[in-house]
N, C-alpha and C positions, 0 to 999 in steps of 0.2 A: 454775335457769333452763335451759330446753330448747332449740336452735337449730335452725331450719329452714330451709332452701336462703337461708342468710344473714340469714333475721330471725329477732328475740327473741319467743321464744314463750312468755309468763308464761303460768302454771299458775294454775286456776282458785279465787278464794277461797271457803270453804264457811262461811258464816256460820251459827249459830241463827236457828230460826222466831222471828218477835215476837211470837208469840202462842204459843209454846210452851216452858215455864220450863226442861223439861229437855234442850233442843237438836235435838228430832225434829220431825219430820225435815229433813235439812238444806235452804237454798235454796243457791243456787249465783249466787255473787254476779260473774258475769263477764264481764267485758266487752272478750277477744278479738276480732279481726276478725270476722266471719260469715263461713259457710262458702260461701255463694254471693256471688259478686261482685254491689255493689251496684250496677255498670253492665251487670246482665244484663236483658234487656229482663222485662218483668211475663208471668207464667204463661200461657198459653191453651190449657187441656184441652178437644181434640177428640178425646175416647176413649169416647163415651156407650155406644156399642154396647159396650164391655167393664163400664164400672159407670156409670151416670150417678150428678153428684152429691145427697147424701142430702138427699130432698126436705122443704124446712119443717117440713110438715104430718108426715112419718115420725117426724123427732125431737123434736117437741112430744107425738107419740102416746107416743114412747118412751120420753121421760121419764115421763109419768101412769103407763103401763103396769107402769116399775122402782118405782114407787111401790104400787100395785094391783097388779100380776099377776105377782109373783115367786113365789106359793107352787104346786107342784106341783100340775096343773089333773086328775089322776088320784086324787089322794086325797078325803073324802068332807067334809071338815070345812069352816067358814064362808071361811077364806081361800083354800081352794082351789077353793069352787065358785066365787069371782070367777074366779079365772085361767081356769077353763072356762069362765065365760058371757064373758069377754074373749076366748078362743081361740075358740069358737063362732061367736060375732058377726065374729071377721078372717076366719075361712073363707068366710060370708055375704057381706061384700065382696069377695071373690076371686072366688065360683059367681058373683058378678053381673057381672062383668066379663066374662066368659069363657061365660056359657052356660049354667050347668048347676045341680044340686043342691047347698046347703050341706057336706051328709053326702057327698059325692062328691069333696071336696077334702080333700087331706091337706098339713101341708106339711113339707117335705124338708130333710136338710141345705146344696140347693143346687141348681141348675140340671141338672149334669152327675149328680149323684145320682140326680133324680128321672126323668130320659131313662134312666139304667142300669134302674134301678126298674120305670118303665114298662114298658120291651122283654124284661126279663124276666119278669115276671108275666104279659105275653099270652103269648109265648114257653111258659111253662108251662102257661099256662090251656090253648092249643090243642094242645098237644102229643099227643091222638091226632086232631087233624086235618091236621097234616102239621109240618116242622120246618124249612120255609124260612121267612125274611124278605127282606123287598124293599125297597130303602131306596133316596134316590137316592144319586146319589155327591157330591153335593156337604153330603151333613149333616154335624152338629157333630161333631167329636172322639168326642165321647163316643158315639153311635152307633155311627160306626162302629168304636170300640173295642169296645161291646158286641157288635158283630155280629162281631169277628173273635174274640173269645171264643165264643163260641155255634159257630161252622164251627169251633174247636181241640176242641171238646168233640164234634163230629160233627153239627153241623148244617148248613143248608145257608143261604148269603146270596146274593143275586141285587142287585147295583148296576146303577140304571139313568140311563143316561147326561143330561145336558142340553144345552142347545145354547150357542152365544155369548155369549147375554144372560143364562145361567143359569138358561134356563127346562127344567123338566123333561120330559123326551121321553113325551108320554102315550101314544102308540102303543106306544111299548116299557113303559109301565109297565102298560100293559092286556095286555099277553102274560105279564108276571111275575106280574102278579097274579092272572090266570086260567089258569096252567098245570097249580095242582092240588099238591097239600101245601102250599099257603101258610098260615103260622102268623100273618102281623102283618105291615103295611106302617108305615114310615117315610118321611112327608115334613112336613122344616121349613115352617111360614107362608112365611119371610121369611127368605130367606142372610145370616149373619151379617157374610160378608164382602165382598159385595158389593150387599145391602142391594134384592134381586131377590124379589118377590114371587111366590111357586110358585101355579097354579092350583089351588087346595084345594078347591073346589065342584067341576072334574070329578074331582080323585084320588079326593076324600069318593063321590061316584058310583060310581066304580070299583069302586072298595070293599064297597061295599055291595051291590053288582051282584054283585060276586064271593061276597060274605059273609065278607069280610079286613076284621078291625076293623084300625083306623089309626091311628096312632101319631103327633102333632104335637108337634113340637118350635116354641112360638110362645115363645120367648124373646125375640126382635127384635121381638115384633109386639104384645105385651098390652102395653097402657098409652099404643100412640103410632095402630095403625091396629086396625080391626073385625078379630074372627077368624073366619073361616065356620063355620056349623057342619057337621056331618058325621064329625064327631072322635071316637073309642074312648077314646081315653086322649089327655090332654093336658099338655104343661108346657111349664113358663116359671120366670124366673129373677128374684126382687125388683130386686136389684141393675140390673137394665136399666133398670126404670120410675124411680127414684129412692129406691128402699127399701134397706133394710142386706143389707149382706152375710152370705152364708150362711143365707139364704132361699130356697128352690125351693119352686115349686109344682107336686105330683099328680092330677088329677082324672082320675076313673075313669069310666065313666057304669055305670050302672045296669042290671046285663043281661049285661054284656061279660064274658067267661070270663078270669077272672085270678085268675094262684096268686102271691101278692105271696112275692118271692125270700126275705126278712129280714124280720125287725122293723124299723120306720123309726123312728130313734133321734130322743128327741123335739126339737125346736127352740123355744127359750126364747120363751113368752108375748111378754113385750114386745117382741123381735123379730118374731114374727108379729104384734100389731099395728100394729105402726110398717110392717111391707112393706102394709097391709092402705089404711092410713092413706094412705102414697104413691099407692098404687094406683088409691083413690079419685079424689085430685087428680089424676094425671095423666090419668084417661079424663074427667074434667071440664074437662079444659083442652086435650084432644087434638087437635079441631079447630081449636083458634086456635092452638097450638102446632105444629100441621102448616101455617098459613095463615104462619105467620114462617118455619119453616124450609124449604118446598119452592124457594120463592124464592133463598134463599142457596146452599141446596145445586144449583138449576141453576146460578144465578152461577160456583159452581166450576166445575161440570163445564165448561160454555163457555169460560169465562178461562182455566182450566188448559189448555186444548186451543189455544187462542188464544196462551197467551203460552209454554209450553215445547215446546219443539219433540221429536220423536221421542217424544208422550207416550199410553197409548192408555187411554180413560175408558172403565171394563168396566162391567158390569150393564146391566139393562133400563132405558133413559132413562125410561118411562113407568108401567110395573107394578113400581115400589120405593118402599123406603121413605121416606116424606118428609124421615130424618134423616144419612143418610150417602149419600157418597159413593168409588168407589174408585178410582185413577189408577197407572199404570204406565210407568216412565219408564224408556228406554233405555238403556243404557251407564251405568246407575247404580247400586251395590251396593245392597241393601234395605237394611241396618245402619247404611252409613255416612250414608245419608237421613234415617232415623227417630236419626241420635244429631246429626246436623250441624242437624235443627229443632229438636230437646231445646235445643242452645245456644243457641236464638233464644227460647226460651221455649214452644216449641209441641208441643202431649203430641199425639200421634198413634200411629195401630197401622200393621201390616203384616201382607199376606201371602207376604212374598217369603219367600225363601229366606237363608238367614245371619239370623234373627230369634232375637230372645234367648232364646227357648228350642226353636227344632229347625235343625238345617241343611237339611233339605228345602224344596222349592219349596211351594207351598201347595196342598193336595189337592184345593180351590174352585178356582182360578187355571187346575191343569194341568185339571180335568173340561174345565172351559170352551175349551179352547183357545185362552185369549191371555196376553198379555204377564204375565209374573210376576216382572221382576226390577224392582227400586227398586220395589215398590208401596208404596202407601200409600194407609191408611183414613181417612176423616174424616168422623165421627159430631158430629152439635151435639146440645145438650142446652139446658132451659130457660134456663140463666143465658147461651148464648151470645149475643153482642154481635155488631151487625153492624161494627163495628169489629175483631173478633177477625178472622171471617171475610175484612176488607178487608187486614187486616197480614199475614193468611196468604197472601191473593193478592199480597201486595204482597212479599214477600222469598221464597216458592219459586221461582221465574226463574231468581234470582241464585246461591240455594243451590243448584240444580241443575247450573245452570252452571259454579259452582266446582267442585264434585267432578267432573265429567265431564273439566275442565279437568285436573284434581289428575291422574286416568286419563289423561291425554293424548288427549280428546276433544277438537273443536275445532270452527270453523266448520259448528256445524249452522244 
């Protein structure tokens, strides 16, 4: 018998399978407390823009597919041409979502993969046309870790700024991109973190003007709004629209000078169908799916401005996406926010600063000029309930309030 801060903690009994005569393998017959209190209020994951959950239709593909398409889609013989005419056909639903040629899609171990991927293969493709990139400053991670790898190595990267609402400054990005040694521009659809829709029909312009193919990072944007086109190379991340993880998609178009960096190490058939499978559904269900959530996600913005005081609601009210929202509250740590809603049951992100994995402020937040500490993101996804949405308005006040309190905040 083991004891813990005063209670008896029995050790778990390991019974034989009923169905298995030589005791393999074991079940675990116990019936300790649970590890989470049963008076903890029920789950509400508002984390879409990091993974939405895996949609129906992905793992109904994905089970047929572990059945069908587990044999190597490279080899020549009868079970492997399935897995190639199954890998075939998900890349076909991917070109149609997105714009482009079957043969024009590859897909990736992942989102941030296929962004590294992308910006180096044009990167190389133009490399005797000059050895700058232009990106704005508010892209994903992974760009601009690609781009600061590329300047260590002796190239050159030009960040161009955006404004309040996180729109991108086109006057400034029309002087970077027609300065002259431009290898490849960089701009996101749609900010990850504050959910601001970039003008990509005039960047795409620009571009083309200049003769800088364009590098789009639409992770946040295939599967929920249309993508323009005008795009050189594109990606995006299954995981967003409701497909499994560890799925990115490449598409290159046809013409575009690129020296692909690596070999792209392959990603398992029935995972690319099951991303392929989501994909489907979610561009089939996108506008009624945008027609439930624009609505709630203004309700936040409002209420939250309405009911916490010292709070500031960033991104463009109008040109974002119909699925998140982002909010910034004063005299509140980012950490002790996103771990004090965690105990109310509510999954949320952040871009503040003290988040579980950088202590920096958020590189979106400071571009922008505004509020960066207590932030917090909230993305809805198919399954959310307008009741999740209402219990979220309904206990952030109080949570906000306590911790400012806890600070020695007071009468705001």
């Amino acid at each position: 018998m083991v004891t813990a801060n005063d209670e008896t903690v029995r050790p778990a009994t390991v019974r034989p399978a009923d169905d298995d005569p030589d005791g393999r393998p074991p079940l675990v017959d116990d019936d300790r407390p649970p590890l989470v209190d049963d008076d903890r209020p029920p789950p509400v994951y508002l984390d879409a823009a990091s993974a939405a959950p895996l949609h129906p239709a992905a793992r109904q593909a994905l089970q047929a597919a572990l059945d069908d398409g587990w044999a190597d889609p490279d080899k020549l013989y009868g079970v492997s041409r399935r897995s190639r005419q199954l890998l075939e056909a998900a890349c076909a639903v991917i070109a149609e979502a997105i714009g482009c040629r079957t043969e024009e899609v590859t897909f990736t171990p992942g989102g941030a993969d296929a962004n590294r991927r992308g910006l180096l293969g044009l990167l190389r493709g133009r490399r005797r046309f000059g050895d700058a990139l232009v990106h704005s400053s508010i892209e994903h991670s992974s760009v601009l870790h690609t781009a600061a790898a590329h300047v260590a190595a002796g190239g050159r990267a030009v960040s161009v700024p955006v404004d309040r609402l996180g729109r991108l400054d086109l006057g400034a990005f029309r002087d970077a991109v027609t300065a002259g040694g431009v290898a490849a521009a960089a701009v996101m659809s749609a900010n990850h973190e504050v959910g601001t829709l970039q003008p990509l029909d005039e960047v795409a312009a620009l571009c083309a003007e200049a003769g800088v193919p364009l590098l789009v990072d639409a992770a946040q944007s295939v599967g929920r709004v249309p993508v323009p086109a005008g795009w050189s190379v594109l990606t995006a991340s299954a995981r967003k629209w409701g497909g499994p993880a560890g799925v990115g998609v490449l598409a290159v178009r046809a013409g575009v000078r690129y020296d692909a960096p690596d070999p792209v190490p392959p990603v398992p058939v029935p995972l690319a169908v099951a991303a392929a499978a989501a994909l489907r559904a979610a561009v089939a269900a996108a506008a009624a799916e945008a027609g439930r959530r624009v609505p709630r996600v203004d309700r936040i913005r409002t209420t939250v401005a309405a009911t916490v005081p010292d709070v500031e609601v960033v991104g463009d009210p109008v040109h974002r996406l119909p699925n998140l929202v982002t909010f910034s509250c004063l005299y509140v740590d980012g950490e002790a926010l996103l771990h004090a809603l965690d105990r109310r049951g509510f999954a949320v992100s952040s871009g503040s600063s003290c988040t579980s994995s950088t202590l920096d402020p958020s590189h979106v937040l400071v571009a922008m000029g505004v509020l960066s500490h207590g932030n917090v993101r909230v993305s809805l996804h198919r399954e959310t309930k307008q009741a999740d949405v209402d219990r979220f308005l309904a206990e952030l006040p109080g949570i906000v309030a306590a911790l400012r309190a806890q600070a020695g905040v007071t009468d705001l």
